[in-house]
C-alpha positions as CSV (number, residue, x, y, z in Angstrom):
1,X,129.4,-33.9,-218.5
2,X,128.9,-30.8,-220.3
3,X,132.7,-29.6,-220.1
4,X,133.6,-33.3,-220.6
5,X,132.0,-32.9,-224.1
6,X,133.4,-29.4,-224.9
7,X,136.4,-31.0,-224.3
8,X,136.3,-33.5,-227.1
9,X,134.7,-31.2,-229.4
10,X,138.1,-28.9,-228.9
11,X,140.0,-32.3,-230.4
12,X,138.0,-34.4,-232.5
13,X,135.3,-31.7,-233.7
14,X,132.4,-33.7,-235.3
15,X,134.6,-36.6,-235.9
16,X,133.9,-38.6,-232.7
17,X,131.1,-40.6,-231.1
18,X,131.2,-39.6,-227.9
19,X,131.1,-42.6,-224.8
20,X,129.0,-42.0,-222.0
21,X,131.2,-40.6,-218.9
22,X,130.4,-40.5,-215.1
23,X,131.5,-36.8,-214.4
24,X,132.5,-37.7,-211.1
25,X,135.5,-38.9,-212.3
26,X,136.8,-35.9,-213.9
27,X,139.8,-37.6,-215.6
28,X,139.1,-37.8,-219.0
29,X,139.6,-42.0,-219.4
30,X,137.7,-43.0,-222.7
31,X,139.1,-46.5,-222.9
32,X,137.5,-47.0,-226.2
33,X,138.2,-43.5,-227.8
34,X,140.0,-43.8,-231.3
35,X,141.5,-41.0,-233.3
36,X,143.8,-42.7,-235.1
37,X,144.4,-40.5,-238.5
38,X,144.3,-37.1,-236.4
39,X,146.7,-34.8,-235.8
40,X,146.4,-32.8,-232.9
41,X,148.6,-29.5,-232.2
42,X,149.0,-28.6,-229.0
43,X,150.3,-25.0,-228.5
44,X,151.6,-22.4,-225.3
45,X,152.7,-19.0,-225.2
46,X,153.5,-16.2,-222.8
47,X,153.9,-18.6,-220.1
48,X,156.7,-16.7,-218.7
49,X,158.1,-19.5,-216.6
50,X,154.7,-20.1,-215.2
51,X,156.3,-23.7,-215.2
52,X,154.5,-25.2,-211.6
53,X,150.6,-25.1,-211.2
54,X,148.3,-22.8,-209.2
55,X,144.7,-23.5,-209.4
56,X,143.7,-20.3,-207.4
57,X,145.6,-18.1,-210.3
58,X,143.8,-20.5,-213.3
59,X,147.5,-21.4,-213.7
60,X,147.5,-25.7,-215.2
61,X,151.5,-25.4,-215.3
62,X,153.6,-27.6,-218.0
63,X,152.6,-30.5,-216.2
64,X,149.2,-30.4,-217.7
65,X,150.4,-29.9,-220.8
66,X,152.8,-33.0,-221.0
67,X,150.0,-34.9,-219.6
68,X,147.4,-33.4,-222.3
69,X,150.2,-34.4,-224.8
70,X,149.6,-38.5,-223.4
71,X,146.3,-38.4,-223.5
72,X,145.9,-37.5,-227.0
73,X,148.7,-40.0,-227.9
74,X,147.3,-42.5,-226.0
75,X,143.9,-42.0,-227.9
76,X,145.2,-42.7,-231.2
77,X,146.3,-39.1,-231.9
78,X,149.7,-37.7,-233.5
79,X,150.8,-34.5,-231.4
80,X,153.0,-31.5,-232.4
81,X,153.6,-29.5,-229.7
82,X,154.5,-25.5,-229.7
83,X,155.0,-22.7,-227.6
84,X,154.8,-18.9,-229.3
85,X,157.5,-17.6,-227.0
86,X,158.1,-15.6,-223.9
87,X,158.9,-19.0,-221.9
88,X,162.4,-18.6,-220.5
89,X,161.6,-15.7,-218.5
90,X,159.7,-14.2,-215.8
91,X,159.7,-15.9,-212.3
92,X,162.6,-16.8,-209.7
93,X,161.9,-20.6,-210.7
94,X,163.4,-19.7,-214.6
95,X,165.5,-16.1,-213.8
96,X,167.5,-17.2,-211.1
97,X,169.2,-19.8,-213.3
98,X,168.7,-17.9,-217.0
99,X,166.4,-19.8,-218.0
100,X,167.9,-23.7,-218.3
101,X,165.3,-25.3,-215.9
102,X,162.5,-24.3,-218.3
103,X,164.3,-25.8,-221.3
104,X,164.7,-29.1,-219.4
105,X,161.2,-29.2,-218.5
106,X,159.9,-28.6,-222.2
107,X,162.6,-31.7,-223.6
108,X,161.1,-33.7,-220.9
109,X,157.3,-33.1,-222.5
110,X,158.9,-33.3,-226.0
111,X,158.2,-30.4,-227.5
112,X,158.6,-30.2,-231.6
113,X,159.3,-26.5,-231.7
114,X,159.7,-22.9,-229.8
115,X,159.9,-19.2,-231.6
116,X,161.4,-16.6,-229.0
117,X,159.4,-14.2,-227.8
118,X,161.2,-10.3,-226.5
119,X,161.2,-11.7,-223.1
120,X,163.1,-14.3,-224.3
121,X,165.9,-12.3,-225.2
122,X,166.4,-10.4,-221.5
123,X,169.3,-12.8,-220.7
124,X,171.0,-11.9,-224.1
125,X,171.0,-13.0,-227.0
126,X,173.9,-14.9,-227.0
127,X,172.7,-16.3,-223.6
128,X,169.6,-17.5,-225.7
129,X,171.4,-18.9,-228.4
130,X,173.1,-21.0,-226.0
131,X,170.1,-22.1,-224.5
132,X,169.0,-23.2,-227.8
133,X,171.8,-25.6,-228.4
134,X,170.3,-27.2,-224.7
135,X,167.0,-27.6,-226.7
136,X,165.8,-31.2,-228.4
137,X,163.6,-28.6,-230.1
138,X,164.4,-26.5,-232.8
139,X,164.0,-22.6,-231.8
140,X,162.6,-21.5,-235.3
141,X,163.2,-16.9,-236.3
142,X,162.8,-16.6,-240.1
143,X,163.5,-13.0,-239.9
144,X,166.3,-12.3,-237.3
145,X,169.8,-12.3,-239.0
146,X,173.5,-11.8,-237.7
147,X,173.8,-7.9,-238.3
148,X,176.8,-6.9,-240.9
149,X,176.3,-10.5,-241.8
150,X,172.7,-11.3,-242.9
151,X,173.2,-14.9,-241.7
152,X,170.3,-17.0,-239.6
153,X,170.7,-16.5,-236.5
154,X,168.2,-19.5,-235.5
155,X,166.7,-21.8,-238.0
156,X,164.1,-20.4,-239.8
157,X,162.1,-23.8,-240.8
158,X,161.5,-27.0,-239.8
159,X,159.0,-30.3,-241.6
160,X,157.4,-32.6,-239.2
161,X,155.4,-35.3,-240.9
162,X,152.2,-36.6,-239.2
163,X,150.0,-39.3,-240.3
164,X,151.7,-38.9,-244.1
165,X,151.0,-35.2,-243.9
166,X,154.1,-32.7,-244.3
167,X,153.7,-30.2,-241.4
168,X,156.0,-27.0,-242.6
169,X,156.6,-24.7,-239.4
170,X,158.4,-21.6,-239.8
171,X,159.3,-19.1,-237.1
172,X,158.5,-15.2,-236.9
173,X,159.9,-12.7,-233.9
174,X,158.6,-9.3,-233.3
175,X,160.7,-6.4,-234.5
176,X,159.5,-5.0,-231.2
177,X,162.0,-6.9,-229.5
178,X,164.9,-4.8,-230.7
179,X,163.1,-2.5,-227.5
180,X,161.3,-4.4,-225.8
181,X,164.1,-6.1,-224.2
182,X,167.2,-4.1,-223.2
183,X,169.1,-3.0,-226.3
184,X,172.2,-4.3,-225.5
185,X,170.7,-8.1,-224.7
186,X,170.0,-7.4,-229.1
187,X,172.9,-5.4,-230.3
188,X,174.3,-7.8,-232.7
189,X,171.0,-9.1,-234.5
190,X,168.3,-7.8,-236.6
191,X,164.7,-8.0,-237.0
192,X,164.3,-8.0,-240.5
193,X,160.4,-7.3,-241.9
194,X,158.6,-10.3,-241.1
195,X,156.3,-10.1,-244.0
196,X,159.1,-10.7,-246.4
197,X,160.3,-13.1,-244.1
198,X,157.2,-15.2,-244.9
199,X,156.2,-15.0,-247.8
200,X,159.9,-16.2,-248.3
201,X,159.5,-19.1,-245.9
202,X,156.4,-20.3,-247.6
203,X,157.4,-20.2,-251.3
204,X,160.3,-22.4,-249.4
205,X,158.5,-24.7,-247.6
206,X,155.9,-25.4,-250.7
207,X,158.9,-26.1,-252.9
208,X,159.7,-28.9,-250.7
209,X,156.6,-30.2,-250.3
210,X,154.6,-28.9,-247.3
211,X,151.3,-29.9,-247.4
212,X,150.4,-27.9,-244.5
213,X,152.3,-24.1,-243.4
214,X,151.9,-23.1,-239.6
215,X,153.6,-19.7,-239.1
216,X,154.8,-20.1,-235.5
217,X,154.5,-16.4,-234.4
218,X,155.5,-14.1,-231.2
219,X,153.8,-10.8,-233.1
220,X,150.4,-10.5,-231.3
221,X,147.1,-8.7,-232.6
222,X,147.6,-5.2,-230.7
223,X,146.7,-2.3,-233.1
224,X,149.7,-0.5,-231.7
225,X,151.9,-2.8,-233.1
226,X,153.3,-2.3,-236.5
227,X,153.7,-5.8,-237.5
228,X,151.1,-8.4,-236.5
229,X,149.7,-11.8,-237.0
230,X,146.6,-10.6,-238.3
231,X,148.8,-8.3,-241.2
232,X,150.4,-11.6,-241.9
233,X,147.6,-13.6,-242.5
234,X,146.6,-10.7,-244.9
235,X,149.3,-10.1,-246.3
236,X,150.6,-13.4,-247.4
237,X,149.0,-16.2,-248.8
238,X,149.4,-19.8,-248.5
239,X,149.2,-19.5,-244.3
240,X,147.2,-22.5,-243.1
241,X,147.6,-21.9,-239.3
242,X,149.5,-19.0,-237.2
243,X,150.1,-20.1,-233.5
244,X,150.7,-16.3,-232.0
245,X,152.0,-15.3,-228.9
246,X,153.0,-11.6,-227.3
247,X,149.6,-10.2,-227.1
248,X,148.4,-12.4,-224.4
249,X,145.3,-12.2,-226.1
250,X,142.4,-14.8,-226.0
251,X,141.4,-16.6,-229.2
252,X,138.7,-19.5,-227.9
253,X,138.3,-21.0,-231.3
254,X,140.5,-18.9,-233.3
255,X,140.6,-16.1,-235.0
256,X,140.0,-16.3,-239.2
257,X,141.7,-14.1,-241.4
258,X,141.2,-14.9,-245.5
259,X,142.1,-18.4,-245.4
260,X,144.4,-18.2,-242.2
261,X,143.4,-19.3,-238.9
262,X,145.1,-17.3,-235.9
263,X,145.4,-19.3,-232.4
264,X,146.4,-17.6,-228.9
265,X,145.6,-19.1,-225.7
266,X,146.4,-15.8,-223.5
267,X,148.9,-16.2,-221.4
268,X,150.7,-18.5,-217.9
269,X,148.9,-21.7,-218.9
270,X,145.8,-20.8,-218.0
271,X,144.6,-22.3,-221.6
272,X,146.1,-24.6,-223.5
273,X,145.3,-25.0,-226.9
274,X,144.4,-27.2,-229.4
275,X,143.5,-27.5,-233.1
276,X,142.2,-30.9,-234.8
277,X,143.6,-31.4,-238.2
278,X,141.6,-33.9,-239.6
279,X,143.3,-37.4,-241.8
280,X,142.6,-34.9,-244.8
281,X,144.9,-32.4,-243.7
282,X,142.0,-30.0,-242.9
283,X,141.7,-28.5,-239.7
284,X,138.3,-29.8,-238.3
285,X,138.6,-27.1,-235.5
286,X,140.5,-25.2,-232.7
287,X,139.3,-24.7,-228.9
288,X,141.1,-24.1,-225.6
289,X,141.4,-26.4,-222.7
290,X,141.9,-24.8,-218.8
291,X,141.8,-26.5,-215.4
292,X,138.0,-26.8,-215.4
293,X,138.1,-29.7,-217.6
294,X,141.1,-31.2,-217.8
295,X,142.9,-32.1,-214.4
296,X,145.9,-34.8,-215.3
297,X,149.1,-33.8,-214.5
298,X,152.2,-36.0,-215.5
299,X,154.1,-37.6,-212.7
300,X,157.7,-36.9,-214.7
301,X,157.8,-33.4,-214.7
302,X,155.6,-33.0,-210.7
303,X,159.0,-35.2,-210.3
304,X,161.5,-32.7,-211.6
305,X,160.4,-29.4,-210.6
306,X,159.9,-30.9,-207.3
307,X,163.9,-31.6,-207.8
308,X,164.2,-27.9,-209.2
309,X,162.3,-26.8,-206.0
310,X,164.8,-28.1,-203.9
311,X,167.8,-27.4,-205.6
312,X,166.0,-23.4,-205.5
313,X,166.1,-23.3,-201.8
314,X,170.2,-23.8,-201.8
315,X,170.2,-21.5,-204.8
316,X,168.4,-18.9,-203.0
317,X,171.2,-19.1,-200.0
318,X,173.9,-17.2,-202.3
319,X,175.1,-14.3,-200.9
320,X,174.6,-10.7,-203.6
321,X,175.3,-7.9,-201.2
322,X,175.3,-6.7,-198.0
323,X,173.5,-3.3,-196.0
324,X,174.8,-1.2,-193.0
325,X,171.6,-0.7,-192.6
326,X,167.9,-2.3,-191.9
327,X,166.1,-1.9,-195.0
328,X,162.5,-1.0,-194.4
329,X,160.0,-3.0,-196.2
330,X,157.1,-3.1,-193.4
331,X,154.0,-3.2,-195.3
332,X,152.2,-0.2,-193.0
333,X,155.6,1.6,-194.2
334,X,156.1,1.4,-198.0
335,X,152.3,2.1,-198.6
336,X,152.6,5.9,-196.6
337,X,155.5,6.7,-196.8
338,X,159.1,7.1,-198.2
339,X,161.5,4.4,-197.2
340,X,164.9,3.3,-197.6
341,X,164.0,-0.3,-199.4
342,X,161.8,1.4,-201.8
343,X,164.7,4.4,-202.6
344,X,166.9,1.6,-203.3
345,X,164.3,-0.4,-205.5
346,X,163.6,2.9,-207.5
347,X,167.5,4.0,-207.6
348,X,168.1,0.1,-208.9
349,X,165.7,0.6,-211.7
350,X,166.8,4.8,-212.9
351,X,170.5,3.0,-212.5
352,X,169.4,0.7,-215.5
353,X,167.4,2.0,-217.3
354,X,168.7,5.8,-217.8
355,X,165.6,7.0,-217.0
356,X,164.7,10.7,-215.8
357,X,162.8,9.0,-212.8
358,X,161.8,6.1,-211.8
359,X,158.8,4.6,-209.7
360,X,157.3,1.6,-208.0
361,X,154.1,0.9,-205.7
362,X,154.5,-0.1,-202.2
363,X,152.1,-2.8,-202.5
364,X,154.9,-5.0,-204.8
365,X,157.3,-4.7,-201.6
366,X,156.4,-7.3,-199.0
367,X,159.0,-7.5,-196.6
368,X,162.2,-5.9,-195.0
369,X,165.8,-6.8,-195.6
370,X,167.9,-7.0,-192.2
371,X,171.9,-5.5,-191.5
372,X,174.1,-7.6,-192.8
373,X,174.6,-10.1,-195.9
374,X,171.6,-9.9,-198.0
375,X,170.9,-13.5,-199.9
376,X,169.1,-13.7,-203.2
377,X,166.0,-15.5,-200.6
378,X,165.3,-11.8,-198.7
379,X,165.6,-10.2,-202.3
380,X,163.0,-12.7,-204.1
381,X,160.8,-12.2,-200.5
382,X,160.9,-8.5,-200.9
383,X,160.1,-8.5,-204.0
384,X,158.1,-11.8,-205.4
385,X,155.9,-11.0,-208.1
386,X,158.2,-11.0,-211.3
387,X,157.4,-7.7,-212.8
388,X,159.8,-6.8,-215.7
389,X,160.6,-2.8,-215.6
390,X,159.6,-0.7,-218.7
391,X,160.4,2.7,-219.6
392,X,158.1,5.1,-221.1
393,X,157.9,8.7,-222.3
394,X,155.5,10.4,-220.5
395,X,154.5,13.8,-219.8
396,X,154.6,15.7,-216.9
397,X,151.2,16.7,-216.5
398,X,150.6,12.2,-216.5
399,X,153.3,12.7,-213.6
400,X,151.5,14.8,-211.7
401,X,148.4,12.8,-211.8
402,X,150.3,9.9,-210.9
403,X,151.8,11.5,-207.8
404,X,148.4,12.6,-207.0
405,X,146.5,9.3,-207.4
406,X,149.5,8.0,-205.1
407,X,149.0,9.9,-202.0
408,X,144.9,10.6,-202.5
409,X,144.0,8.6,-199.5
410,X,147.4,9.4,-197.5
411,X,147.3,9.1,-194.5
412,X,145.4,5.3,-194.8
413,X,147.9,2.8,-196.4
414,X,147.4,1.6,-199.5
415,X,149.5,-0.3,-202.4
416,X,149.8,2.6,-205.0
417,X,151.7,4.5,-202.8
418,X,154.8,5.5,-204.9
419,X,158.8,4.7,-204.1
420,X,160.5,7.1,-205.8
421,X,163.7,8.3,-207.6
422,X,164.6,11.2,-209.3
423,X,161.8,13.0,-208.4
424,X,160.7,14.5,-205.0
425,X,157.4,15.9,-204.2
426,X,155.7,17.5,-201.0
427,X,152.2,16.7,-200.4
428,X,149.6,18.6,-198.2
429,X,147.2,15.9,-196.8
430,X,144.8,18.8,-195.8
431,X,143.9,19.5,-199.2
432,X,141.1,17.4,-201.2
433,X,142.6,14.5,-202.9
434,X,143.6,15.6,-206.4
435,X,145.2,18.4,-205.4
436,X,147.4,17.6,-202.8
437,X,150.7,18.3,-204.1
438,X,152.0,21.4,-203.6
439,X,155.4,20.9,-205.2
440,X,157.4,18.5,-207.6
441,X,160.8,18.4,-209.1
442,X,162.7,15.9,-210.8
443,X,166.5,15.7,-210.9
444,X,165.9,19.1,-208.8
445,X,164.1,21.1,-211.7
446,X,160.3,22.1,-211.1
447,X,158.3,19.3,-213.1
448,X,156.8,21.0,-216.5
449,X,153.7,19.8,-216.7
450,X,154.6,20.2,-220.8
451,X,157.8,18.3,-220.7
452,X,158.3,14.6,-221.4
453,X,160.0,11.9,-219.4
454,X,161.5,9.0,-219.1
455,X,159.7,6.7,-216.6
456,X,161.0,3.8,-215.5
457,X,158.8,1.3,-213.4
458,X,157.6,-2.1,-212.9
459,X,155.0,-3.6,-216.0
460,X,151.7,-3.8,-213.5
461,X,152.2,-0.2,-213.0
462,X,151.9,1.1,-217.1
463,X,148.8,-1.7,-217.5
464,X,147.1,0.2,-215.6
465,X,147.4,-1.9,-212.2
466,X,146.6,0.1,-208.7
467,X,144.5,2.5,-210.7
468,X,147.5,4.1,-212.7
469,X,145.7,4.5,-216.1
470,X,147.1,7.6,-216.5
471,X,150.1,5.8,-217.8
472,X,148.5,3.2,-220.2
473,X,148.1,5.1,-223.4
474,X,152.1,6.6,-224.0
475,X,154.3,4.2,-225.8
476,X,156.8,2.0,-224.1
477,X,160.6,3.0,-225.3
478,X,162.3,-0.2,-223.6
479,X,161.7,-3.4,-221.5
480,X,164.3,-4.5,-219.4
481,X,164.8,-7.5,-217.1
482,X,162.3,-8.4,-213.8
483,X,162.6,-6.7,-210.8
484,X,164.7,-9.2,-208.5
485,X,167.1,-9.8,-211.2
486,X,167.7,-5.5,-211.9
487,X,167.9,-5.3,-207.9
488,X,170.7,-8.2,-207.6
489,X,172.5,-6.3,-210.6
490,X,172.5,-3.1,-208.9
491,X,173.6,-4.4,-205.1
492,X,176.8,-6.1,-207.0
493,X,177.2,-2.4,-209.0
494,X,177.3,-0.3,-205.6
495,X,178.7,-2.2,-202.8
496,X,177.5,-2.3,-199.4
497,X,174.2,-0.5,-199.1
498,X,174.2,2.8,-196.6
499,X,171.3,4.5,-198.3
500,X,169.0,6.2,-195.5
501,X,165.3,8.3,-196.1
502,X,166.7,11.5,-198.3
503,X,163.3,13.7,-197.8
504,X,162.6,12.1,-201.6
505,X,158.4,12.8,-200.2
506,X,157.8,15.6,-197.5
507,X,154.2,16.2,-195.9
508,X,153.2,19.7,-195.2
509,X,152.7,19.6,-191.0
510,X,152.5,15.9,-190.1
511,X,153.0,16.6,-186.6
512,X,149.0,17.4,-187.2
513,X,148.5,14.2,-188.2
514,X,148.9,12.6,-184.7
515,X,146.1,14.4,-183.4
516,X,143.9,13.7,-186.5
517,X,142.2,15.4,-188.9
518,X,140.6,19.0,-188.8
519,X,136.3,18.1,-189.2
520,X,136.7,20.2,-192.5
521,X,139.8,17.5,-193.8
522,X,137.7,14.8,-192.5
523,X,134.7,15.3,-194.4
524,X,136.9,15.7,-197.2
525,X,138.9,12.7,-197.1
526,X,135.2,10.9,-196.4
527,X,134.6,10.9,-200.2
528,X,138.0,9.6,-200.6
529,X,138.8,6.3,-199.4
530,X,140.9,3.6,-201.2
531,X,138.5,2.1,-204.3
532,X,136.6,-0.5,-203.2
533,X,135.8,-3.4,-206.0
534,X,133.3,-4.2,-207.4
535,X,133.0,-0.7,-208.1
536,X,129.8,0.6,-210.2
537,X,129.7,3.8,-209.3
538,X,128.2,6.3,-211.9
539,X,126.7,2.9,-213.5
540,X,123.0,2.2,-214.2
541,X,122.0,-0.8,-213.3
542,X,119.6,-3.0,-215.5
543,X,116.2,-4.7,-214.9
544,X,117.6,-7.6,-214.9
545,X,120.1,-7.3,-212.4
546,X,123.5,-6.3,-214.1
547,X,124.8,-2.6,-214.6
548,X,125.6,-1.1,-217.8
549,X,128.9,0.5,-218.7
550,X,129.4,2.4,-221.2
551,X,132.6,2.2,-223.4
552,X,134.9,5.5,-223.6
553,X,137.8,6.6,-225.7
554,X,140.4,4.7,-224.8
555,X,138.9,1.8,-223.2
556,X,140.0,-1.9,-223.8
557,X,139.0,-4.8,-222.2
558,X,141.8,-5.4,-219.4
559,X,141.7,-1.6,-218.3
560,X,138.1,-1.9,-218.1
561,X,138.4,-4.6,-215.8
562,X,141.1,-2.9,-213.3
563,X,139.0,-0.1,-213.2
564,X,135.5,-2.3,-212.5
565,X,137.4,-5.1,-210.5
566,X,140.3,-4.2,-209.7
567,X,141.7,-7.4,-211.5
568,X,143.0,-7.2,-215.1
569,X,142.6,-10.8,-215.8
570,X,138.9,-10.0,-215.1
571,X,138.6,-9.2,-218.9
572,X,137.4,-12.7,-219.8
573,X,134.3,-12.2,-217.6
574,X,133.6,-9.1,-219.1
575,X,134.1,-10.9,-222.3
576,X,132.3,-13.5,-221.5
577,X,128.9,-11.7,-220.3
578,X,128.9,-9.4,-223.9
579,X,130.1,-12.3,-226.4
580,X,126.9,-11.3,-227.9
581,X,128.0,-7.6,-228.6
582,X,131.2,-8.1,-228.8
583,X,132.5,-10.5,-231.6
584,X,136.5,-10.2,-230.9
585,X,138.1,-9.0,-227.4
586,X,140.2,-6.7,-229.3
587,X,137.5,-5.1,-230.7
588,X,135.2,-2.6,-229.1
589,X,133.9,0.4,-229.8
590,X,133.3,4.0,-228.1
591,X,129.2,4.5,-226.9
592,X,128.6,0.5,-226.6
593,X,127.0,-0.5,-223.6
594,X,128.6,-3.4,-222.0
595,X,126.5,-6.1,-219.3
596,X,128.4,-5.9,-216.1
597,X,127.2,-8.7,-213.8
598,X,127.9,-8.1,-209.8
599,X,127.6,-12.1,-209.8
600,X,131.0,-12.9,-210.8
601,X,129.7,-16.5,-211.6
602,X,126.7,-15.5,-213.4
């Protein structure tokens, strides 16, 4: 009953008299529930082609939003439905065929408009551009132009009306994009500065009579950024709403800035969001909805990504290169130990990317690839996760600790072991974990611990996944496509694959390790097994049964929670158990004591 209620309060927000409901039910009927006069916006973003549902991953899929869409319409409700961008992208389901099966799916819920988000762009941007002729949707950029020409390159505005009010939606795209997607997918356009943009787009829109301006934006809230929603809503008046994306950050109900209300639902459909605009034209309030209490789905689009399923399976036959040789991927393999699958993997992304080196963990390689043909199926197997590759500048001293944390509990397997390429390095698994390697070159020059490089690897890596926090904090200089797709590229680029084991990691004496240990190495690596999570080590722990952790420079909320949990997601507990402390996710501040609960469902 209680989430039944929070539920309504998300749409109708005071304006309702709420009907008594049997929770068993769970399905949200209210045969007598009347909002005629409402408008409801419904808004996604950073879904990343998180089109089909999985409940164990929070993940409510598109189908829950078309079916959300219904049951406000069927209630009396007029809906306008957005996404913030970064849609087209990210899993096999969407990559494999650039994107069109997502576009299909949103003209089957009826969307009313789409901004593109970088990720957007990683087929090209005249790929995109052709997508968005597929679209019954306008995809709205107010501030990318045709460079030489200064020409729209999409349309900047649209007017819905709803119940008699004039909805003006204009589009904004991060300047970030011109490297956060490959360069050459953005060659021929421009980010202009989206500030201008605006304030150009709403003297525009209230010229024609907008009653009500929604910036729909894929800018985001991080501090690093140069341009963000939250500068916007400062910045320029006359902003009712801003429906943001590229952030992945969590607004529950919104985010207030002047007289502008900023809406983010996080990211892969684990919220969907709503705001009630009232038959005033005032919004009466903004909430999120996840799979805890709301579980319709829509029949129509279960129905055609079953199709898109199906149609996958003969997709995923095609032929993109063949091997001479067995390609290890054996999972006791890639996480001790150099093999030939993960030089390839690593090769496929330097090839790309330029970089100086490049590096991915053995835990994001899940099976081998036998002699022969190799289909797009083994290559998607091998490597199923989706990550997108990013390059950073980073110093070699950041290196070093990488290759360190890699191999501290070598010889025991473990998922941060690194596949490499362009840098070789010999370990001594005798020595305390830390200090373990002995040497380290890249491109066959001693690493300078002073020096900077470019790193290439995989996105789970530089957030800070398997414990590699070393590499959070330097700026990313490009993003590039997902890790499947860079592969594929790279088998059609070089032919038949021969490549062997090419001594990329050596270990001092391993002919010792057969035997074991000496005691002396043993008690050593004692203190050094693989992190175990929940882990509250060095952390007091309260009278009342949580522990306290205390904030440090640097911290944020999603490193916070890889380093406690192991899980970056894990932020919204952490969120969650300190609302009281802390009054926005983005902010927190160095010496602050956070409640860390070892009941995750406290």
């Amino acid at each position: 009953m209680r989430h039944l209620k929070k539920f309504l309060v998300f749409i109708l927000i005071l304006a309702l008299v709420m009907l008594p409901v049997t929770p068993a039910k769970a399905s949200l009927q209210f045969e007598d529930l009347n909002i005629d006069g409402y408008t409801v916006i419904i808004h996604t973003n950073d879904t990343h082609s998180r089109a089909i549902p999985d409940r164990a991953q929070g993940q409510m899929g598109f189908t829950a939003v078309s079916a959300l869409k219904k049951f406000c319409e069927n209630h009396g409700a007029e809906v306008i439905l957005l996404d913030a961008g970064d849609t087209l992208h990210g899993l096999p389901f969407a990559n494999l065929v650039k994107g069109d099966r997502i576009v299909n799916i949103m003209n089957l819920i009826r969307y009313d408009a789409m901004t593109p988000g970088n990720h957007d762009f990683n087929y090209g941007a005249d790929t995109l551009k052709a997508l968005s002729m597929m679209m019954d949707f306008p995809l709205l950029s107010a501030n990318i132009k045709l460079k030489n020409e200064n020409t729209e390159f999409f349309k900047d505005h649209i007017v819905i009306v709803k119940n008699g009010i004039k909805f003006g939606i204009f589009g904004l795209s991060t300047p970030e994009t011109s490297y956060k997607t490959n360069p050459k997918n953005v060659e021929n356009i421009v980010f202009h500065n989206p500030i201008s943009a605006a304030k150009e787009e709403v003297a525009e829109l209230k010229a024609i009579g907008a009653d009500f301006i929604i910036a729909l934006a894929h800018l985001g809230v991080d501090e690093g950024s140069e341009y963000t929603s939250k500068l916007i809503a400062k910045e320029v008046e006359g902003i009712d709403l801003i429906v943001d994306g590229h952030s992945h950050t969590v607004f529950e109900e919104g985010f207030q800035v002047k007289d502008t209300l900023i809406v983010s639902t996080g990211e892969y459909i684990q919220n969907i969001g709503v705001v009630a605009i009232n038959p005033e034209g005032k919004i009466a309030g903004a909430g999120l909805v996840n799979q805890t209490i709301f579980t319709e789905t829509d029949p129509a689009i279960d129905a055609l990504i079953a199709s898109y399923n199906k149609m996958q399976e003969e997709l995923l036959t095609e032929v993109v290169g063949s091997t001479k040789v067995e390609l290890d991927g054996i999972r006791e393999h890639v996480r001790t130990k150099e093999t030939n699958l993960g030089n390839l993997a690593a090769d496929a992304f330097r090839w790309k990317t330029g970089g100086d080196l490049a590096f991915t963990n053995g835990g994001g390689i899940r099976a081998s690839i036998n002699v022969g043909d190799i289909t797009k199926q083994e290559i998607v197997t091998s490597f199923p996760f989706g990550n997108y590759i990013v390059t950073k500048k980073v110093t070699g001293e950041a290196l070093l600790m990488a290759l360190e944390h890699g191999v501290r509990i070598y010889p025991e397997p473990n998922g941060g072991f690194l596949q490499v390429s362009g840098i070789t390095f010999t370990m001594d698994p005798k020595k305390p974990a830390g200090s373990r390697i002995v040497e380290a070159k890249v491109n066959g020059k001693a690493l300078n611990p002073d020096a900077e490089y470019l790193l290439a690897t995989n996105d789970f890596l530089v957030i800070g996944g398997d414990g590699y926090t070393m590499l959070t904090d330097f700026p990313t200089v490009n993003e590039f496509g997902s890790m499947e797709e860079i592969i594929i590229e790279y088998l059609q680029h070089i032919g038949e694959v021969k490549i062997n084991n090419e001594n990329r990691i050596s270990i001092l004496n391993p002919e010792e390790l057969a035997d074991g240990f000496t005691k002396e190495a043993e008690d050593e690596r004692a203190g050094e097994k693989e992190t175990t999570y929940p882990n509250f080590e060095g952390m007091s722990k309260n009278q009342d049964g949580y522990y306290i952790y205390i904030i440090k420079e640097g911290d944020y909320l999603r490193k916070i929670a890889v380093n406690l949990f192991g899980v970056e997601s894990d932020w919204k507990l952490i969120y969650k158990w300190n609302k009281d402390i802390i009054k926005h996710p983005d902010l927190i501040y160095t010496g602050v004591g956070l409640k860390i609960y070892p009941d995750r469902d406290k």
